[in-house]
N, C-alpha and C positions, 0 to 999 in steps of 0.2 A: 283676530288681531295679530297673530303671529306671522300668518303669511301675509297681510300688510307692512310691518316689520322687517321681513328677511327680503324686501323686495332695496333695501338703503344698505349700503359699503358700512362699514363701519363706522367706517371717516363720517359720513353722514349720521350717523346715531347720534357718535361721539360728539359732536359738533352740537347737533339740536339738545341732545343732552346738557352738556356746556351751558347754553342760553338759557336752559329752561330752567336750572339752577340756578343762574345768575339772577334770573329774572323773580323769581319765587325770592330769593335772600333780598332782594334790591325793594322789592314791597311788600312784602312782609316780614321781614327781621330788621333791615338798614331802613327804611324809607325815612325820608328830612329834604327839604327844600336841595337843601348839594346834589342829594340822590338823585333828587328829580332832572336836575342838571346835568347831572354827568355820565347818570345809569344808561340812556338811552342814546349817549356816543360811544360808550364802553359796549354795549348790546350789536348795536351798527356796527361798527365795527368788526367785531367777531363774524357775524353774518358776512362783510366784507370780504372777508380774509378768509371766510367757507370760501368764498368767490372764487377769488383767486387758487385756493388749494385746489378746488375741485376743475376748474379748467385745466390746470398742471397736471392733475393727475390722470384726466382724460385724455391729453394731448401726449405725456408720458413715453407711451407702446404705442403709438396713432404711428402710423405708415400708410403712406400714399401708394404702395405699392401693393399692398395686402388693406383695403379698404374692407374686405367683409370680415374680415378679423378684427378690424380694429375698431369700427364701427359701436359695437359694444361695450368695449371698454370707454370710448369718448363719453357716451349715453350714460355709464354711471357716474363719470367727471362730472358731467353736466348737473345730473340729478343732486348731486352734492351743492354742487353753486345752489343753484335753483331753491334748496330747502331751507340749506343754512341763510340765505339772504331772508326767508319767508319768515325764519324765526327767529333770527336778529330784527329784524323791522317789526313784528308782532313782540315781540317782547319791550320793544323801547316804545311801542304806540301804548301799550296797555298803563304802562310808567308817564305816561303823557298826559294819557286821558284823566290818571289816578290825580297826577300835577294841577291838571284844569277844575275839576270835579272838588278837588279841594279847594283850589281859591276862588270859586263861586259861592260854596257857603261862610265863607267869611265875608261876604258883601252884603 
């Protein structure tokens, strides 16, 4: 598990960490009809905005003139977008389905 781990930037931890708390407090400590509402554009969002961080950050040192140096450092930008969007969308679908799954047994 560790060396699955040390293969994410920080930013990328930090970030999955983030949602993965928010997500855990939003269904099981806060969850209510609002929550259901709002937790999973609050979630999106975060994800979104891995998005964008992790591009920034890749492009950051990116030089077209030094391409095999820089190459790597893009790849972990990328790997950032890429996760934190997986766990912002997995975190606000799990809040979705919890949304749905409730208002069928009330029916």
């Amino acid at each position: 598990m560790s060396e699955f781990l040390t293969q994410f930037s920080p930013w990328t931890l930090g970030l999955i960490t983030i949602i993965l708390v928010l997500t855990v407090y939003f269904q099981f400590f806060r969850y209510s009809s609002r929550t259901a509402e709002a937790a999973p554009t609050i979630l999106t969002s975060i994800g979104i905005f891995g998005t964008f961080l992790g591009v920034a950050l890749g492009l950051t040192d990116f030089d077209t003139d030094r391409l095999q140096e820089s190459v790597p450092q893009l790849l972990s930008g990328l790997k950032t977008a890429f996760w934190s969007s997986i766990a912002g969308l997995l975190g606000a679908l799990t809040i979705k389905f919890r949304a749905v799954l409730d208002a069928t047994k009330g029916e």
